[in-house]
N, C-alpha and C positions, 0 to 999 in steps of 0.2 A: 731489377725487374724488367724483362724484354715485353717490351711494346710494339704493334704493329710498325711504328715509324721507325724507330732503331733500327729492323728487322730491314725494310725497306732501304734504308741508307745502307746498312753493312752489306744488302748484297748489291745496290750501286758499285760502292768501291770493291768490292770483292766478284764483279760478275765473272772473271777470270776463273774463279775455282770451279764454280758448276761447270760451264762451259768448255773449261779442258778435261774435268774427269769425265764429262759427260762423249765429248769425244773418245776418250782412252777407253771408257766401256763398249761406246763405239767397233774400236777396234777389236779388242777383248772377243766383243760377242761376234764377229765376224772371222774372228781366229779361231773362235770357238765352233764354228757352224761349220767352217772347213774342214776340223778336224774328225767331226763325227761323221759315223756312219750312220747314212739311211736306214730306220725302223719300216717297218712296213706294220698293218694292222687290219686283221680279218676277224668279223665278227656272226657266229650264228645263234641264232636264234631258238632257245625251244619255249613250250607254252606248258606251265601246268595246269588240271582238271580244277575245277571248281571242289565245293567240300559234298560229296554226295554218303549215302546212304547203301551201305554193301548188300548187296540180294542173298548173302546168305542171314542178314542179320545177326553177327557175329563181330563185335570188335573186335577179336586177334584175328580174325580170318580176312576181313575186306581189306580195300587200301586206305593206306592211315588218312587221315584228314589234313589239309592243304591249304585251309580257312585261316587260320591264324599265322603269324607275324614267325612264330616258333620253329612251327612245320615247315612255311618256306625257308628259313635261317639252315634247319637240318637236312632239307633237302641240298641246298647251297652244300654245305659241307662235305655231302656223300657224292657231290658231283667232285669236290676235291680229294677225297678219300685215295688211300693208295692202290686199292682196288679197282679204281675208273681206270686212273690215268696209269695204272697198268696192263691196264685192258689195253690202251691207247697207245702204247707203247709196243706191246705185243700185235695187235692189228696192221702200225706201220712198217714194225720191223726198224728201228729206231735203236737195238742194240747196234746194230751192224755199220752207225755212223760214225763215223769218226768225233762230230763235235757232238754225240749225244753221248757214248760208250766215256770219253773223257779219256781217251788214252788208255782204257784197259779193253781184253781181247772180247772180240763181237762174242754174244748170248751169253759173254759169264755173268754170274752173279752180282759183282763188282758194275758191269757195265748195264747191267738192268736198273741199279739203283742209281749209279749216275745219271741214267736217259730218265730214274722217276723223276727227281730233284730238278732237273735242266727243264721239262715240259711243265712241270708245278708249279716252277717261278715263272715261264712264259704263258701262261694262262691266267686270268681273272675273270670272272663269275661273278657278275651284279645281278637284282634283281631291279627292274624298270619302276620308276615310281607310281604310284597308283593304277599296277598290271599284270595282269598274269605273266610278265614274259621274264624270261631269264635269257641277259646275253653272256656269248662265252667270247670275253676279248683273249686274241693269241697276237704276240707281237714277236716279230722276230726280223732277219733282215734279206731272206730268203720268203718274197711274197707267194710260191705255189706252196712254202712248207707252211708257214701259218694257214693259208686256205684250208689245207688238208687236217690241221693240227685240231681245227676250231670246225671242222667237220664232224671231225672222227672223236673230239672231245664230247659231244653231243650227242650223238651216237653210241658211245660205250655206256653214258648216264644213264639212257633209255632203258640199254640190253641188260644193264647191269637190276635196273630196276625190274625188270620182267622178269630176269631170273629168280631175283627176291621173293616177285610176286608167287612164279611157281613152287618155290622151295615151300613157302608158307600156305599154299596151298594147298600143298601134296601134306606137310605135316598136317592140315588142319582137317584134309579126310581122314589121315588116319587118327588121330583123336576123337575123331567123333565115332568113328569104329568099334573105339576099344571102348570110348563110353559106351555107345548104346548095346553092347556085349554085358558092359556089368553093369548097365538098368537091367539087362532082362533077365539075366539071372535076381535080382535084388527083385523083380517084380515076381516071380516065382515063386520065391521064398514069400514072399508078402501073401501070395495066395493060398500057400501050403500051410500057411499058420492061418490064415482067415479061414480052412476049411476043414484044419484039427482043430481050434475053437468050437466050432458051430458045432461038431458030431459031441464031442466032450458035454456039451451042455446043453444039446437037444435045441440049439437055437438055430435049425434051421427056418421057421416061420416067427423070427423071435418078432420083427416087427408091425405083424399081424395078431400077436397074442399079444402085443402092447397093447396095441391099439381096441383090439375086445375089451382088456383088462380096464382100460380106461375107459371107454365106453358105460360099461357097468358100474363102476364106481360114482362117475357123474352120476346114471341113473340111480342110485343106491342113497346118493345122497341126496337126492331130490325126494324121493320119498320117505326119508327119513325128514326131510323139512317137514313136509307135507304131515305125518304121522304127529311131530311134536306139537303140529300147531292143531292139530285135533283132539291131543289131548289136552292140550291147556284150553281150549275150547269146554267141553265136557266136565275140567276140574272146577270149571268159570260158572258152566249149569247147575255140577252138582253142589257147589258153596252155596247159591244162591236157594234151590230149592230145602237143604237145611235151616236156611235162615226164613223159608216161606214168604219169601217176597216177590214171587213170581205167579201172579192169577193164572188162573184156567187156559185161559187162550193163549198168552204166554208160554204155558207146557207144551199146548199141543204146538203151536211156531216151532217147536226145538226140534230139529232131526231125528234126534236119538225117543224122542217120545214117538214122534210122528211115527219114525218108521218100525214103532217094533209091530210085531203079529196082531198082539190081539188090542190093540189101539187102533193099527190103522185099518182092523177086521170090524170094529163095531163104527170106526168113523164112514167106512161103504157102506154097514148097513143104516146106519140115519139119513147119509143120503139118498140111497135107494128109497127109504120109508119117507124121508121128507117129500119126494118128487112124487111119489104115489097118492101121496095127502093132499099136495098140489092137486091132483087130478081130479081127485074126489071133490076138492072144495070147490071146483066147478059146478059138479051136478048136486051135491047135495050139503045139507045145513051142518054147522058143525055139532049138534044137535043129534044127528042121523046116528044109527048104529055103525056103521060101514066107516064114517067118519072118524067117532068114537073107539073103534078099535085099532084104528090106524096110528090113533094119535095115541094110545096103550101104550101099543111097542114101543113108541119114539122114545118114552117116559120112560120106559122098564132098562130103554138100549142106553137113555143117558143115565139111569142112575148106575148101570153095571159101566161105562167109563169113568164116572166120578169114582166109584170103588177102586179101578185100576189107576188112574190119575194119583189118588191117594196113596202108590205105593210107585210114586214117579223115585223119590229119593234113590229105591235099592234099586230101580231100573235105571237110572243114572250111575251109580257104584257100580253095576255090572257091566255099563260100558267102558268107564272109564280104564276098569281093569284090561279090560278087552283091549284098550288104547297102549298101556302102558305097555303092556304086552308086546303089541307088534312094534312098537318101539324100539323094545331092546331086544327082539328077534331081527329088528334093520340095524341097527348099532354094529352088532357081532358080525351080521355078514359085511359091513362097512370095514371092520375093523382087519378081518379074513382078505378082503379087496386089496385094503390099503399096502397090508402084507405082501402079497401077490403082486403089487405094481410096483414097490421096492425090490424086490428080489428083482422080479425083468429089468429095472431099472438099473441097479449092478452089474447086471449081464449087458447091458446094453453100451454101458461106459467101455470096457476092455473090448467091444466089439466091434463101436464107432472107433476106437483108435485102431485096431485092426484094418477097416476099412478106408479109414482114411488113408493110412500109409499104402494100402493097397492102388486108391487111387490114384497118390500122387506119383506114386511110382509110375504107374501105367500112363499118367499125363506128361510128364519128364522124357519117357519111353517111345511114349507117341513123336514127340516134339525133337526130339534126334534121329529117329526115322523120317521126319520130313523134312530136316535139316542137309540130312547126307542124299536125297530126294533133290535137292536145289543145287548142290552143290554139284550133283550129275549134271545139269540142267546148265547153272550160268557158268559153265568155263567158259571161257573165250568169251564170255558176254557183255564184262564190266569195261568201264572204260580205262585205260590206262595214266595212272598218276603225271605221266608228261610224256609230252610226243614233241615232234620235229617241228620247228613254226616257220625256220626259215635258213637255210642251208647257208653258208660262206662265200661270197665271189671274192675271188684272185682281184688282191689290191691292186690299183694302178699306179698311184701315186704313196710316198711316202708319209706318214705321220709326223713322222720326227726326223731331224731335227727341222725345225718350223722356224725358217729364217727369219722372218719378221717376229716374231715372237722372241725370237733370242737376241736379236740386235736391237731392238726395243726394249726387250726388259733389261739388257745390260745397258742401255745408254740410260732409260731410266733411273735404274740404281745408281751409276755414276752420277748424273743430275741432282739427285735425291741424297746421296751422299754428300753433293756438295754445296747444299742447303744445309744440312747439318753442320756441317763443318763452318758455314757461315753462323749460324746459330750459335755454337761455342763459339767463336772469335767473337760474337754482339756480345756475348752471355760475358764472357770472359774480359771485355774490353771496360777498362774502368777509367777511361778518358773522356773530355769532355767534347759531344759530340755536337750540340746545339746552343743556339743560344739561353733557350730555357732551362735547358742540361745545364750550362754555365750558373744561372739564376738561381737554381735549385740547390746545386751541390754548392758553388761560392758562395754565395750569396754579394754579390759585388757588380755593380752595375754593369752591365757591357756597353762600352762607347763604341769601339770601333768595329764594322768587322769587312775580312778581307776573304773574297770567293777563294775560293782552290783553283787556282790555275791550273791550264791544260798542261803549259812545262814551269820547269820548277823555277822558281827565282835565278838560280845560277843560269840553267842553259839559257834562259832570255837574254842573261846581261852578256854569258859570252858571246851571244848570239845578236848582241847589242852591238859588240864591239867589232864586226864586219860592216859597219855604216857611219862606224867615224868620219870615214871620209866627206860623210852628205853633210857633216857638222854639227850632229846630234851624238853629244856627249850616251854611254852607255847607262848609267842612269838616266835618261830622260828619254831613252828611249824604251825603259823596262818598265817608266813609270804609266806608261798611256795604259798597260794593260790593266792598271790597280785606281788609275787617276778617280775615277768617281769615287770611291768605296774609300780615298783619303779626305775627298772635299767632303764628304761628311762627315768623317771623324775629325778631321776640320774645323768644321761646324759649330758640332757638338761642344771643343774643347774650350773655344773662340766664345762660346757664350759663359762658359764657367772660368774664362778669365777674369782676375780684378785688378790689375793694372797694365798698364802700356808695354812691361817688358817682363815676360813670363819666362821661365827656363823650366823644360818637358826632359823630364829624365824617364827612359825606357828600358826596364827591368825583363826578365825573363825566369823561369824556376828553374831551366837546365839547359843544357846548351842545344842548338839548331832548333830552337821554337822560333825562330824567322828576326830575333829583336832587333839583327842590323838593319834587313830589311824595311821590317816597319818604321826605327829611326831614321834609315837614309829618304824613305818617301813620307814620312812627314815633314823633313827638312824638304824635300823637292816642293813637295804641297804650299806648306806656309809660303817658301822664298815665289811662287807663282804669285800669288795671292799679292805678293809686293812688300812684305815683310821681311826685313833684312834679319837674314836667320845664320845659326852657327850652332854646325854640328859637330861636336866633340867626343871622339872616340874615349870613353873610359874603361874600354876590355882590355887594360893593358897588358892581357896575357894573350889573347886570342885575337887581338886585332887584324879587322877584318876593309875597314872604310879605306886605308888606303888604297887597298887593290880594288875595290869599288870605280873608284873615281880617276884610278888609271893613277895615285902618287907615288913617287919611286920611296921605294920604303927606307930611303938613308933621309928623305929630310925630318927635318927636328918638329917635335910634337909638345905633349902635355905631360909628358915625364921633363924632356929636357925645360920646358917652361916651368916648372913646379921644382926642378932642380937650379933655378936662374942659373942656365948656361944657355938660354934663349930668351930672346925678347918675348912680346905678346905679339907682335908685328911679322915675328919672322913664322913663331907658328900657325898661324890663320895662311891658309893656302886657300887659291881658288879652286873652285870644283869644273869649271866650266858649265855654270849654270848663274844667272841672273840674281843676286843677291844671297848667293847663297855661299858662306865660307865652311871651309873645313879645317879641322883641327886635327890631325891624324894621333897616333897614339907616342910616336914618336920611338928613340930607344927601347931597347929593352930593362928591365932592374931586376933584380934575385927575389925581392919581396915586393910587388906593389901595395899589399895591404898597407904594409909599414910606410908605406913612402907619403900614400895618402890620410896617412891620422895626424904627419906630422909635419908637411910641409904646407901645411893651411890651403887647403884646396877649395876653400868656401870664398876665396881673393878671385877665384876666376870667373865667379859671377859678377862682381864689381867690375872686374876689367873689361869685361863682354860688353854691360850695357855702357861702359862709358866710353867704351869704342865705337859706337851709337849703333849697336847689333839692337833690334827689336824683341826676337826671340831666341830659348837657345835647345837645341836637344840634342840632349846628353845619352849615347849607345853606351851601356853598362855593362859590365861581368854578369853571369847566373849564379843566382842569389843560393841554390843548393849545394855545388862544387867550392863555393869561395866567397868568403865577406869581403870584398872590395867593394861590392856598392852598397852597402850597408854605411863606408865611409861618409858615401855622397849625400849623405840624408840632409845637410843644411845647404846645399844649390835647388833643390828640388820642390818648385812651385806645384808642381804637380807631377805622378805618379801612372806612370800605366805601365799593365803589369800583361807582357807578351802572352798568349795563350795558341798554342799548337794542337787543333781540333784533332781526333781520333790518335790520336799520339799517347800525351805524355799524362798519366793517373791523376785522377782528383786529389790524392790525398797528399803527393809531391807539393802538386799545385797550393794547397792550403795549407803546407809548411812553408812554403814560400812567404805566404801572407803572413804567416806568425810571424817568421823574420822581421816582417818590413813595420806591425804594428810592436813588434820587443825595441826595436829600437827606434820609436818615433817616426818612422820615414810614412807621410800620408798617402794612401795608397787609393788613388782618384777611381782608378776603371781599369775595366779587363780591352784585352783587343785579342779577339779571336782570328787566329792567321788559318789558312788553308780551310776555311769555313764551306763546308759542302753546300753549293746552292738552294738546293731542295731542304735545305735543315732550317733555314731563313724562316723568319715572321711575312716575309715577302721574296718575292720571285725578282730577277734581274730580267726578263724578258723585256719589260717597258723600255730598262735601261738599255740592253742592246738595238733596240730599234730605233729610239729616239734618238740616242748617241749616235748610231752607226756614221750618219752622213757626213759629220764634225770629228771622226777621229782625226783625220789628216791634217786638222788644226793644231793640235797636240805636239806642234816641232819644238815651241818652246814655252818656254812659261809667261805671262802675260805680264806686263813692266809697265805699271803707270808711271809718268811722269814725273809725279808727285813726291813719289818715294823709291827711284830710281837707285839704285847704289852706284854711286860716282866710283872708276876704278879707283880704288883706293892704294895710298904708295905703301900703305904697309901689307898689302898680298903678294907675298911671292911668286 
């Protein structure tokens, strides 16, 4: 899993790769900027109309609408059309060019269609965001031919559109022509059947004999209400006076009594005679003859209406009859009416449909005569779908290619490239990079650990060995660089000792993880500190200590000792350092494995401390290539097991470990060699500052008194 600090460390050691492809893009895109040619780019402008409303009120005839998303898309397009930019081809005269014809002969056919293709791809057509305007970009490398291109490309759009406009204008009078020719014939005919109708059926005043017909019928039936409710009036009197339940006064109350002749002839005469009696009875007694005969009359006049009264019944029957009568004399002519407004009525249905289609006709008829009436009127009136907004200037400077643009996006991309490329190298890298890294994946304590130096172990020491002459041996003077980063692993080890005389064997999982190294300056460390210490090479395939310490590779070592063809005395050689012996590797043998299973190699522990050596460490073989130190497992007080940070795989490395736990060997702590600083639980800054002023102390290792190694006569 790549974490920011991985990420951050791998382009530490790696800042090489961004930085030189980043240059190489560098170059690249300035290779690249030389090579091309100057683009030039001229841009005009035109503006389309808003969405309006055509004066003739005709959708095929106005200009199409301009409002929506669509219409300007389609306008775009007819300015691309082969039609435009053949216009524009034709206007410049663009057969006749060499780089537009393509190599075939000016005006042919051939060479028209090449100049369309060649102007089609050198043109683009956007529309401006939230605006009427449309630019026409022309790019080309000839700055007065795109001015002119991106001109005249704007220009042909317009013409071309006007033309349209005319074409469809010219068709849309004459449509209307040849419609409004057959409205008026269709309205002729419309009228020539509306006025064989009318003679056919005598309906020239048909809607004036409706409306009589109607007229009379309401009234027809209104007195027919009127009649039936007089007669049930009169059937009402005459029931009643059958049944004689209607007194005198009563009778005369009825109309039909009231008003006949000789009822209402003797009712004038009592009142005439009453009023006269009246007068009398002023001057004289009723007593009086004058009186008396007045009041005769009244008497003789009311008994001849009780007579007539008494034959109210059949004067009742003779009304009613009467009633019935005019009844069903208004009935019939009701019924004659009703007739007669049905027949008009049928005539009236085929007559409005006649009429109507007449109308419509004539309103249709009208309405294309005032059409072609406007259409005289608005030519040249409307506004046009798109006009010029802003003509072309002659580029001055080029577009393209855009130096900084190109030497920046190519340095970029190289940059950016080699990020990535660090990215797979983190992604990819399955070594241990930290200490925590160590903790996580081993799970094995880290004791020691040692910065990454600026030059490698080797070039220091060879670089050591130009100041022998100052009398500092080339180990002790490789070791000032590492000196702090062992007095702690020092330390550390020094407290997880349990007796006086320890022997530190230093293992590694594969070869060049530093294990001589860290063996030869642990041995420097302890022998400082005053600890009579003895470093004994057990690579006895690879041995490296004697060219370290400057021993010529013929003297006898820890094969010839382990072969008794050497004392213990003759192989301890001095290092040239204060208490510190070496034991080189000695000979060569065909199998070391074998040599050490069986020549009791666990005697040279005994021999060391009783040579009154304090400490010992033992530089091993790599525990993956070869079990030789797998041998070593009963010298080995403690174990630390080399680790070469950003190198060598976790999973090497914890085979390594199984080896050392299959066959008993205890396996104390890790020491991580070439440890990137910044990987650290803690920073070295402290340490370079406080240290700084004391390195030049560092000539040799510090010699108490106490525990002084007297030359001893068995060092060679």
């Amino acid at each position: 899993m790549l974490n920011p600090a991985q990420l951050v460390d791998g382009m530490r050691r790696h800042s090489w790769i961004p930085i030189t492809l980043s240059l190489f893009g560098l170059v690249l895109g300035y290779a690249y900027f030389k090579r091309q040619k100057p683009v030039y780019e001229a841009v005009s402008v035109a503006q389309f109309g808003s969405e309006q409303h055509s004066l003739l009120g005709l959708n095929g005839v106005g200009t199409p609408s301009l409002g929506d998303e669509k219409a300007v898309n389609t306008l775009i397009q007819a300015a691309k059309s082969r039609e435009v930019v053949g216009r524009v081809v034709s206007e410049m005269n663009l057969t006749q060019l060499p780089a537009f014809a393509g190599g075939h002969p000016a005006n042919s056919k051939e060479a028209r269609d090449n100049a369309i293709s060649t102007v089609s791809s050198m043109i683009r057509i956007s529309l401006r965001k939230d605006t009427r305007l449309i630019d026409f970009n022309v790019t080309g490398a000839d700055p007065e031919q795109v001015a002119s291109l991106s001109n005249q490309a704007v220009l042909s759009l317009v013409a071309e559109l006007e033309s349209q406009k005319s074409k469809t204008m010219q068709g849309a009078i004459q449509n209307l022509v040849s419609e409004g020719q057959r409205l008026q014939d269709k309205l002729k005919k419309s009228e020539i059947a509306m006025h064989d109708y009318k003679r056919s059926n005598q309906a020239i005043s048909l809607d004036e004999r409706k409306d009589l017909v109607l007229s009379k019928l309401k009234e027809l039936g209104s007195e027919l209400n009127q009649q039936s409710k007089e007669r049930l009036t009169l059937e009402t009197q005459l029931q009643a006076c059958k049944e004689e339940k209607l007194p005198r006064d009563e009778l005369l109350s009825l109309p039909t009594i009231a008003s006949h002749p000789k009822v209402s002839g003797i009712l004038t005469q009592i009142s005439n005679q009453k009023s006269s009696l009246a007068l009398l009875a002023e001057r004289y007694k009723p007593k009086h003859p004058k009186y008396e005969a007045v009041q005769a009359v009244i008497n003789n006049q009311e008994q001849q209406l009780t007579t007539i009264l008494a034959d109210a019944v059949h004067m009742l029957e003779s009304s009613c009859d009467h009633a019935r009568e005019l009844e069903r004399r208004l009935q019939e002519q009701l019924k004659k009416q009703e007739s007669e407004a049905l027949d008009l009525e049928q005539l009236a249905v085929q007559y409005n449909v006649l009429k109507r289609e007449m109308e419509s006709d004539q309103a249709v008829y009208e309405s294309v005569l005032t059409r072609i009436k406007q259409v005289d009127v608005s030519k040249g009136m409307e506004t046009p779908p798109i006009w010029v907004h802003q003509l072309a200037m002659v580029p001055g400077e080029p577009v393209s290619p855009n130096a900084k643009k190109v030497v920046g996006s190519s340095t970029a991309g190289g940059f950016m490239l080699g990020l990535a490329i660090i990215g797979l190298i983190v992604i990819q890298d399955r070594s241990i990079r930290s200490v925590d890294d160590a903790r996580q994946k081993l799970r094995v304590p880290v004791l020691g650990m040692i910065a990454n130096l600026r030059q490698p172990p080797e070039s220091m020491e060879s670089h050591a060995k130009g100041h022998e002459t100052q009398g500092l041996t080339p180990a002790l003077i490789a070791h000032k660089a590492v000196a702090e980063s062992f007095r702690e692993f020092r330390a550390i080890i020094a407290r997880m000792a349990r007796s006086q005389h320890t022997c530190h064997m230093v293992v590694s999982a594969v070869p060049d993880e530093g294990k001589t190294f860290v063996s030869t300056h642990l041995a420097v460390s302890l022998a400082s500190q005053g600890f009579r210490t003895l470093l004994i090479d057990m690579d006895l395939r690879r041995s490296q200590l004697a060219q370290v310490f400057g021993i010529p590779s013929s003297r006898k070592g820890v094969i010839d000792l382990l072969l008794e063809e050497a004392s213990f005395a003759e192989v301890c050689l001095s290092g040239g350092i204060a208490h510190l012996a070496i034991m080189p590797a000695g000979k060569r043998v065909a199998n070391p494995a074998e040599l050490l299973s069986t020549c009791g190699v666990e005697r040279l522990k005994e021999m060391a401390f009783s040579a009154g050596f304090d400490r010992i460490v033992i530089d091993t073989a790599p525990l993956i290539p070869v079990n030789d130190t797998l041998e070593l497992g009963a010298l080995a007080d403690s174990t630390f097991l080399v680790v070469r940070c950003n190198r060598t795989p976790a999973d090497i490395i914890q085979e390594a470990i199984r080896k050392l736990h299959q066959t008993g060997i205890p396996l104390t702590g890790l020491v991580l060699n070439r440890l990137a600083q910044r990987t650290r639980s803690h920073d070295y800054y402290y340490h370079r500052s406080y240290y700084k002023g004391s390195e030049t102390d560092e000539t040799a290792p510090l010699r108490p008194a106490s525990r002084a190694l007297h030359s001893p006569n068995h060092m060679g």
